[in-house]
C-alpha positions as a Markdown table, in Angstrom:
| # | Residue | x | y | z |
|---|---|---|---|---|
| 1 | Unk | -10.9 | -6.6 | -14.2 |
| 2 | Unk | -7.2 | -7.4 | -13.5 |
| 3 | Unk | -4.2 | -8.1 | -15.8 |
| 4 | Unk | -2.5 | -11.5 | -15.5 |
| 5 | Unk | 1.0 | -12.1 | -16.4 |
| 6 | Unk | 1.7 | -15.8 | -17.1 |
| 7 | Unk | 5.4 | -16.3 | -18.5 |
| 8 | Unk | 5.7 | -14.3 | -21.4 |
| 9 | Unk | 2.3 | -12.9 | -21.3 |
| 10 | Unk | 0.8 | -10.0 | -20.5 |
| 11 | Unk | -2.9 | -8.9 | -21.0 |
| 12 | Unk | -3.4 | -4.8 | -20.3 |
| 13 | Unk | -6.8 | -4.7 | -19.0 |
| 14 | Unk | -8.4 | -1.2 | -17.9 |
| 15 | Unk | -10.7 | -1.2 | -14.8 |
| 16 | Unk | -12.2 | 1.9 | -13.4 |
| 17 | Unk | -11.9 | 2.4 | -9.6 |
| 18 | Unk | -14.9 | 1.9 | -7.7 |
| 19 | Unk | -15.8 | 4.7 | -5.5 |
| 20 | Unk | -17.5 | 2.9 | -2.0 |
| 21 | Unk | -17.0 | 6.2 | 0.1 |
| 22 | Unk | -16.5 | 9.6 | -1.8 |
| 23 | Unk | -13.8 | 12.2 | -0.8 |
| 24 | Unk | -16.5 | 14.6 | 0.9 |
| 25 | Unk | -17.7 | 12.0 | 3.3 |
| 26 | Unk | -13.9 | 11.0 | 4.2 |
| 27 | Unk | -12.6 | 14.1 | 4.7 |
| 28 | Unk | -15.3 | 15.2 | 7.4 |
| 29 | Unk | -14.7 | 11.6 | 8.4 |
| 30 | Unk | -11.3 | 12.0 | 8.8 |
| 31 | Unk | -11.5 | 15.5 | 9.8 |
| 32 | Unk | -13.6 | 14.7 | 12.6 |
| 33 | Unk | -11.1 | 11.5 | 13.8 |
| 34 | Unk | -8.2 | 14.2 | 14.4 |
| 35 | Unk | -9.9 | 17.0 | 15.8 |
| 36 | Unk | -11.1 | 15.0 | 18.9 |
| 37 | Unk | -7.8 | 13.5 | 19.3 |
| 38 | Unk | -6.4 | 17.4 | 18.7 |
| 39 | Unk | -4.1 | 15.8 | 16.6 |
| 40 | Unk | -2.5 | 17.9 | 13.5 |
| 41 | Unk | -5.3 | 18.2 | 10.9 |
| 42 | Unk | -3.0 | 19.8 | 8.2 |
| 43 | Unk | 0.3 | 19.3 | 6.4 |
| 44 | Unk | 3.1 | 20.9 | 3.8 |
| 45 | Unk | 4.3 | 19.3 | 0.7 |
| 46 | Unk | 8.4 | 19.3 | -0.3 |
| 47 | Unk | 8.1 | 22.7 | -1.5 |
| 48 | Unk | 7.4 | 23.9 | 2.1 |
| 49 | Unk | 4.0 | 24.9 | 1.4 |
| 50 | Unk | 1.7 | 24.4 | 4.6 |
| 51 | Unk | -2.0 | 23.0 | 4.0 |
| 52 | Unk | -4.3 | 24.0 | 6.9 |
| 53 | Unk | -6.5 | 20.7 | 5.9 |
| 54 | Unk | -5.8 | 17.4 | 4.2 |
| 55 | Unk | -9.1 | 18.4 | 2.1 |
| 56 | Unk | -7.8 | 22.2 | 1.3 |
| 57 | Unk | -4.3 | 20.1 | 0.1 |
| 58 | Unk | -6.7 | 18.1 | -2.0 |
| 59 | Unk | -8.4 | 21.2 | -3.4 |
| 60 | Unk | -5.3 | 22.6 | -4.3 |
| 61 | Unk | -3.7 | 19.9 | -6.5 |
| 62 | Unk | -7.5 | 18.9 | -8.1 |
| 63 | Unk | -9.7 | 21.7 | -8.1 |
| 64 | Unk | -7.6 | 25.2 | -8.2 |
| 65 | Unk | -6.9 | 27.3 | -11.2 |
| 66 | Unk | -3.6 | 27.8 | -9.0 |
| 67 | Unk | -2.3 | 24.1 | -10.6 |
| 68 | Unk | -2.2 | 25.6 | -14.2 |
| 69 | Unk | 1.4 | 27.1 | -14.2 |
| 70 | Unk | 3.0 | 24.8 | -11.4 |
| 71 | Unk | 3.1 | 21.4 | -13.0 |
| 72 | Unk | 0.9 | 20.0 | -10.3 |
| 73 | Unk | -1.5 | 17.3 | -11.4 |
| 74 | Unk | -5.2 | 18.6 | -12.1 |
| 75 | Unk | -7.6 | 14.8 | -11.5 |
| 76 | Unk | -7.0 | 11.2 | -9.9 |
| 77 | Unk | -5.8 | 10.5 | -13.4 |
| 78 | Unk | -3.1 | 12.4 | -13.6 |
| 79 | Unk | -2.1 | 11.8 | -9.9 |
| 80 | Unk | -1.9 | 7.9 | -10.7 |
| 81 | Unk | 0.1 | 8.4 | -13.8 |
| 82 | Unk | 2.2 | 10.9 | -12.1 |
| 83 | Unk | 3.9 | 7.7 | -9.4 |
| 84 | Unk | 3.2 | 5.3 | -12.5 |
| 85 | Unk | 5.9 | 7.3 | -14.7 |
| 86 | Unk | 8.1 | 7.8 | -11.8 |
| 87 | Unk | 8.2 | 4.1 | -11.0 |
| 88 | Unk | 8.6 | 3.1 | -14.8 |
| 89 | Unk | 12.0 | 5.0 | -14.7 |
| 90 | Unk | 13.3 | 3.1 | -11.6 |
| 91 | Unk | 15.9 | -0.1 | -11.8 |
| 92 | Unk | 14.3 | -3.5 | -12.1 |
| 93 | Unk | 16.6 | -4.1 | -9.1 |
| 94 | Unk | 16.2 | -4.5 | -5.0 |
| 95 | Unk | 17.7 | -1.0 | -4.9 |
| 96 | Unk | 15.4 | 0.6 | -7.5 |
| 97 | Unk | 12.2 | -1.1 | -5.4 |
| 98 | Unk | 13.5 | 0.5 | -2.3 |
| 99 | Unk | 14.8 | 3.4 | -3.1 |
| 100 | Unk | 18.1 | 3.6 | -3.4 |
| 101 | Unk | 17.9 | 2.0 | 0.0 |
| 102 | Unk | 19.1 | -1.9 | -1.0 |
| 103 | Unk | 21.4 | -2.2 | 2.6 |
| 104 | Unk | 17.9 | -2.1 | 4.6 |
| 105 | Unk | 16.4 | -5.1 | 2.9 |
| 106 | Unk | 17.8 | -7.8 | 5.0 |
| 107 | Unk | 16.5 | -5.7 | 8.2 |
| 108 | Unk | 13.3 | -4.9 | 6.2 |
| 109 | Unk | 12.4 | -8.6 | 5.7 |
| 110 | Unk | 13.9 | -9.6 | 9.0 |
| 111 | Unk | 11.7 | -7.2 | 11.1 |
| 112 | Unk | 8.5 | -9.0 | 9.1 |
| 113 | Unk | 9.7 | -12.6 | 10.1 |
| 114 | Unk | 9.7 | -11.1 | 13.5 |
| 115 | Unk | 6.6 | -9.5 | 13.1 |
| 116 | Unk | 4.6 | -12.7 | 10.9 |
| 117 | Unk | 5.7 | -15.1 | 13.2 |
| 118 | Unk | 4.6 | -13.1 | 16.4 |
| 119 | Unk | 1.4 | -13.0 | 14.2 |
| 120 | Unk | 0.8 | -16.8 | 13.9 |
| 121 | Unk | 0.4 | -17.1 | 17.4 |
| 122 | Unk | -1.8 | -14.4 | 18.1 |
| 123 | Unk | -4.1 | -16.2 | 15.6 |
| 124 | Unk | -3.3 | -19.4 | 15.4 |
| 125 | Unk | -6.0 | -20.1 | 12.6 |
| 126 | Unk | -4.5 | -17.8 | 10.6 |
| 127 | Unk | -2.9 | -20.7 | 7.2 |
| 128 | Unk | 0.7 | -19.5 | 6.3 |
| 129 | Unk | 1.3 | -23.1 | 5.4 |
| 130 | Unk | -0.9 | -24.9 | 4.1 |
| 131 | Unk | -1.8 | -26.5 | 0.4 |
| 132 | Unk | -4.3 | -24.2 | -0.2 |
| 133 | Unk | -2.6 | -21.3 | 1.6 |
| 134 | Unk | -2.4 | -18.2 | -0.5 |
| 135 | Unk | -1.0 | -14.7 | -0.1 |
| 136 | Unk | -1.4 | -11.3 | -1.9 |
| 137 | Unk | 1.2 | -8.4 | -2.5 |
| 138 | Unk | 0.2 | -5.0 | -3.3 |
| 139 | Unk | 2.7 | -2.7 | -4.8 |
| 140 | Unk | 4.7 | -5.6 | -5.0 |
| 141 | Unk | 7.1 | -4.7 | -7.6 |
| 142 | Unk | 9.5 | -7.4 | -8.4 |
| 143 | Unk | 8.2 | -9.5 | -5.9 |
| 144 | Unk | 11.1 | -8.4 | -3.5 |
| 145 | Unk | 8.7 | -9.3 | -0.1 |
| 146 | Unk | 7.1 | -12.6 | -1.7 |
| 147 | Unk | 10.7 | -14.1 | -2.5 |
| 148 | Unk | 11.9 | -12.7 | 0.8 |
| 149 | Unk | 9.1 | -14.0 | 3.1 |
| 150 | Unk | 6.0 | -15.0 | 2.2 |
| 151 | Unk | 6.9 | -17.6 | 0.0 |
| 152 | Unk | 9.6 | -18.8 | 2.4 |
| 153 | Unk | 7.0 | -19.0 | 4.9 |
| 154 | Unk | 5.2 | -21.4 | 3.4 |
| 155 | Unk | 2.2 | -20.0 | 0.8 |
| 156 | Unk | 1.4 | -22.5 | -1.7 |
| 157 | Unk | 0.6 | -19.3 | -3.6 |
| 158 | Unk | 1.3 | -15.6 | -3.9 |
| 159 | Unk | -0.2 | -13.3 | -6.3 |
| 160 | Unk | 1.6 | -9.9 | -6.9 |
| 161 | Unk | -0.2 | -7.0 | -7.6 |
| 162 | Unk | 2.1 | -4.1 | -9.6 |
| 163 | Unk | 1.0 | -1.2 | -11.6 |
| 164 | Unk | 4.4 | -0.4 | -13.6 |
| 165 | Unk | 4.9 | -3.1 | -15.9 |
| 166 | Unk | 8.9 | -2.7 | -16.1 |
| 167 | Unk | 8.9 | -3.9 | -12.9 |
| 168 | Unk | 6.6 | -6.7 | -12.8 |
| 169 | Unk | 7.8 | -8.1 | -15.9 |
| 170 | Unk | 11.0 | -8.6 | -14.4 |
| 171 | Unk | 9.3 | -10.5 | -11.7 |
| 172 | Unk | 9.7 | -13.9 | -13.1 |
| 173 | Unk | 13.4 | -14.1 | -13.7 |
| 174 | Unk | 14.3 | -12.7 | -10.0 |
| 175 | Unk | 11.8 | -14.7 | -8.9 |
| 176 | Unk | 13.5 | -17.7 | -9.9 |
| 177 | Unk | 11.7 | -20.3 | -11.7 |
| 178 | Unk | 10.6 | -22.6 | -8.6 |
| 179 | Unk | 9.1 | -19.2 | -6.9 |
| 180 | Unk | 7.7 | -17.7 | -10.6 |
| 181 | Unk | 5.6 | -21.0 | -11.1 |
| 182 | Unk | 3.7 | -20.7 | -7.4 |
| 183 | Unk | 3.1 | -17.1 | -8.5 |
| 184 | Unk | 0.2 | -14.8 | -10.6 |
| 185 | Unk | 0.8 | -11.4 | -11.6 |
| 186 | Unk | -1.8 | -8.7 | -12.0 |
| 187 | Unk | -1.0 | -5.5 | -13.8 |
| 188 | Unk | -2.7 | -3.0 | -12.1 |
| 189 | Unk | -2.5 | 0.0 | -9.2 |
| 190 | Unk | -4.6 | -0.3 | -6.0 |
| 191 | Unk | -6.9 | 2.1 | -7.1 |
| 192 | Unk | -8.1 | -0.5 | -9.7 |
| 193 | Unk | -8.3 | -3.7 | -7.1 |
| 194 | Unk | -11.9 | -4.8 | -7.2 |
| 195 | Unk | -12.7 | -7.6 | -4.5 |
| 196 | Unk | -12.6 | -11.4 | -4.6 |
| 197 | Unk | -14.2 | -13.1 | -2.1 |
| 198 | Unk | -12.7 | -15.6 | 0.1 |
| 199 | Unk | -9.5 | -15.4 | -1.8 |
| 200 | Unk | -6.3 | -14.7 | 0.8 |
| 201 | Unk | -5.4 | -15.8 | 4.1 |
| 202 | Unk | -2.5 | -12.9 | 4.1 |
| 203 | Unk | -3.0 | -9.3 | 1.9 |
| 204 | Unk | 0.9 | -7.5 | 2.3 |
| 205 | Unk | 0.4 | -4.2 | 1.7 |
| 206 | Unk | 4.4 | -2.0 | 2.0 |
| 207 | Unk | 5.1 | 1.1 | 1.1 |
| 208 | Unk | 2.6 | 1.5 | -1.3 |
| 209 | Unk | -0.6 | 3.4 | 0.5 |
| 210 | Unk | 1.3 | 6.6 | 0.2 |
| 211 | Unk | 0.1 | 7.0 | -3.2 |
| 212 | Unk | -3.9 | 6.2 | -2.8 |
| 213 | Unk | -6.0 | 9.4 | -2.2 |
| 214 | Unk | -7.8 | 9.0 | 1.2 |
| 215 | Unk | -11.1 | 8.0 | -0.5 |
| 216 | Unk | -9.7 | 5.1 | -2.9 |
| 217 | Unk | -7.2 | 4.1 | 0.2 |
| 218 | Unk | -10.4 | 3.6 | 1.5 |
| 219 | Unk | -12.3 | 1.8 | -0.9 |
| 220 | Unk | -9.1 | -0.4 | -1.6 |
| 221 | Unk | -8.8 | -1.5 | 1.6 |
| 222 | Unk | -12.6 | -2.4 | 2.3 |
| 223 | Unk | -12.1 | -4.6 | -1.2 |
| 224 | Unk | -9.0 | -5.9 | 0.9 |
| 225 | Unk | -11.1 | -6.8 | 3.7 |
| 226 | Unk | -13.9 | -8.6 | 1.5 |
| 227 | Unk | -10.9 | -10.3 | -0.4 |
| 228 | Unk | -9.9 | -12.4 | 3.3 |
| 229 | Unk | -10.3 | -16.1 | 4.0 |
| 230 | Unk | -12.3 | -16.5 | 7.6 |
| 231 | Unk | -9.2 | -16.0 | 10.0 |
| 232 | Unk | -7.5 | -14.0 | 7.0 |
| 233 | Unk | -5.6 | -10.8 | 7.7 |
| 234 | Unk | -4.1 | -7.8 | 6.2 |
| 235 | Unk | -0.6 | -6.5 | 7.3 |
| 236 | Unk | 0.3 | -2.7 | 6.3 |
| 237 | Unk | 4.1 | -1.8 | 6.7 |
| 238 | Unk | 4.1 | 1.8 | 5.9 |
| 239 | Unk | 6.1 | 5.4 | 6.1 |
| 240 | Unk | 4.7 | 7.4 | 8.7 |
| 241 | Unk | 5.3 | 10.9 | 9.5 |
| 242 | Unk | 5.4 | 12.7 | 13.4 |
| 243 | Unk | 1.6 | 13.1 | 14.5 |
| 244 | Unk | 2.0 | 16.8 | 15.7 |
| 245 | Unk | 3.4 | 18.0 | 12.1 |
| 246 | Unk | 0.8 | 16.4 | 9.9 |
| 247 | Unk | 1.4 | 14.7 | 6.7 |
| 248 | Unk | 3.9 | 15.6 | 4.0 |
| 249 | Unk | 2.5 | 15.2 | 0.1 |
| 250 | Unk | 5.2 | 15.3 | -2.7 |
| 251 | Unk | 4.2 | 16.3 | -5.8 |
| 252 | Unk | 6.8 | 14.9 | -7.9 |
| 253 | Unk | 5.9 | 10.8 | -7.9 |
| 254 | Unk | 2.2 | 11.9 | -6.4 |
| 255 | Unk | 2.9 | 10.9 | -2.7 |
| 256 | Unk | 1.2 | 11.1 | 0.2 |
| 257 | Unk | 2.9 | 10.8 | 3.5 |
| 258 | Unk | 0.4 | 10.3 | 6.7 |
| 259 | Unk | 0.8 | 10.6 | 10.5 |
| 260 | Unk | -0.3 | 7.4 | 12.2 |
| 261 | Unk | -3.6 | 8.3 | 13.5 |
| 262 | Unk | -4.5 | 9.7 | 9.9 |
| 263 | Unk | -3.7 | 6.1 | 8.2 |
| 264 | Unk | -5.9 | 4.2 | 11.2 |
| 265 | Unk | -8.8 | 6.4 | 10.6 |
| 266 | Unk | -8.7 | 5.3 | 6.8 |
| 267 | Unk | -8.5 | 1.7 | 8.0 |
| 268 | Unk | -11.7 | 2.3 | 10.7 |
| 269 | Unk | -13.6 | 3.9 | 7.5 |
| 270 | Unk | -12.7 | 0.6 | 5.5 |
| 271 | Unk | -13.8 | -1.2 | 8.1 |
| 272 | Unk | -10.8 | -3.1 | 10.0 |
| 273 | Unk | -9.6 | -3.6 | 13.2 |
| 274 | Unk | -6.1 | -3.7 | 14.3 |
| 275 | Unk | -4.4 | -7.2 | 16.1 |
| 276 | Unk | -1.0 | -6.2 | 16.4 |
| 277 | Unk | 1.9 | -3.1 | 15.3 |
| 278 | Unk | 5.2 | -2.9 | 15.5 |
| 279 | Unk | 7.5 | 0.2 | 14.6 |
| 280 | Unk | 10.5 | -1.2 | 12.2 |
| 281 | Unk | 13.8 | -0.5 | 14.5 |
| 282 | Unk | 17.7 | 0.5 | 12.9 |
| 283 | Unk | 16.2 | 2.3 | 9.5 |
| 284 | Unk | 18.5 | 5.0 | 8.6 |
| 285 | Unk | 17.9 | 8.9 | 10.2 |
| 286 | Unk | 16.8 | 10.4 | 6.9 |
| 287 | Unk | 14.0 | 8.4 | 6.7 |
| 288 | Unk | 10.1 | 8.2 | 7.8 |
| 289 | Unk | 9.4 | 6.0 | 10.5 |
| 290 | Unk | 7.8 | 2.8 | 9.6 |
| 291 | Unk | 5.3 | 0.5 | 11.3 |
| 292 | Unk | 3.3 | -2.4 | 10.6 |
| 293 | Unk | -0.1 | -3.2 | 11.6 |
| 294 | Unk | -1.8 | -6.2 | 11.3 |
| 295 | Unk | -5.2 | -5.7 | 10.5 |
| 296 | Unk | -8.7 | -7.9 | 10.6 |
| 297 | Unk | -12.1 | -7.5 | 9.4 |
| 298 | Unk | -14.1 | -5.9 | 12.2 |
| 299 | Unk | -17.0 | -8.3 | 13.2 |
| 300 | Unk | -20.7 | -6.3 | 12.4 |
């Protein structure tokens, strides 16, 4: 189930994630992936401490007895509520959605103009404008990317997906009310998205995988893929980190940070294809790279 926010409304609906792939089978899946490649298979966190496998960094913060005097969370729960409470305490503002980082904004939601309207002519079925056009956001926040570009594309309707409610009860009113009205709001994290068929012709997905596990980033986006429109297609713009390093998880908002070939072995697992990718250009030094990737569902 989902949580729609209407106006002044709000219903807090719980839905339990439902597990398509388990974290055994994508690990060796993953696993696997990288070794061919001989890509890094491991990673550190922010305390400097090196993992020799994404699955023994897994172990570590779920399954050892190690976790019980560091803080570090102990189940899936905990991990979610973990980036929940760090996301509660951030400003309803531009600059509390990125970061700190409000100067890149105008460069962040240029680079996707660039990028969506390179897109419309690689498929030109793909509907950005029509009546019954209709686009999602995931992680969405305040609805920074749907006031910023897809709405100003054209979507008759975006619905924004946002686990803390702070933020996405402050949608609305930056919104603005001729924006709010062609808008839904669900209140729930990733983890919880269950599919609905034939329901987007764009799925925006931005800085927001970081914090699935690899088994529910799976799951999610194989509900993402069954959620398209024939022609539909997903666009990830996310954080990446330098392929011969391996990713970098930080424990404090539950974080996960993964090379490129990590994240597009998730996406081959859910079951997508890639059209197009673009790195994002002029983002400042101390900063991941970032690159989008426009995603379809791969033909069986």
């Amino acid at each position: 189930g989902t949580s729609e926010l209407n106006g002044d409304s709000c219903l807090n609906l719980e839905s339990e994630s439902n597990f398509l792939y388990d974290r055994a089978k994508v690990a060796e899946f993953v696993l696997s992936k990288l070794s061919s490649k001989e890509l890094a298979l491991g990673g550190c966190d922010t305390d400097d401490l090196k993992y020799p496998t994404i699955e023994s960094m897994w172990e570590f913060f779920f399954d050892g007895e190690q976790n019980a005097e560091n803080s570090s969370t102990r189940s899936c729960s905990e991990w979610y509520d973990r980036s929940k409470e760090y996301w509660d305490d951030q400003e309803e503002s531009v600059d509390g959605v990125l970061g700190g980082f409000e100067s890149l904004n105008p460069i962040d939601l240029q680079s996707s103009l660039y990028f969506m309207n390179r897109l419309v002519i690689l498929c030109p079925k793909l509907n950005v404008k029509g009546t019954k056009s209709c686009a999602a956001e995931f992680g969405a926040g305040i609805g920074r990317v749907s006031k910023g570009l897809l709405l100003p594309l054209g979507f008759s309707r975006c619905d924004l997906y946002e686990k803390s409610s702070p933020l996405l009860w402050s949608a609305p009113e930056y919104l603005g009310d001729d924006n709010a009205s062609k808008c839904r709001y669900y209140n729930i994290g990733l983890e919880a998205y269950e599919e609905r068929p034939n329901a987007y012709d764009v799925i925006w997905i931005q800085w927001v995988l970081i914090y699935l596990t690899d088994w529910d980033l799976v799951n999610f986006l194989s509900c993402c893929g069954s959620s398209l429109k024939d022609d539909g297609v997903i666009i990830v713009k996310e954080s990446i980190c330098d392929s011969m390093e391996g990713f970098v998880v930080d424990a404090s908002d539950s974080s996960l940070t993964r090379t490129e070939a990590h994240l597009l072995c998730l996406a081959e697992r859910a079951g997508l294809e890639i059209i197009s990718e673009e790195w994002l250009h002029d983002i400042p030094k101390n900063m991941f790279r970032v690159k989008m990737i426009a995603f379809k569902l791969k033909k069986m």
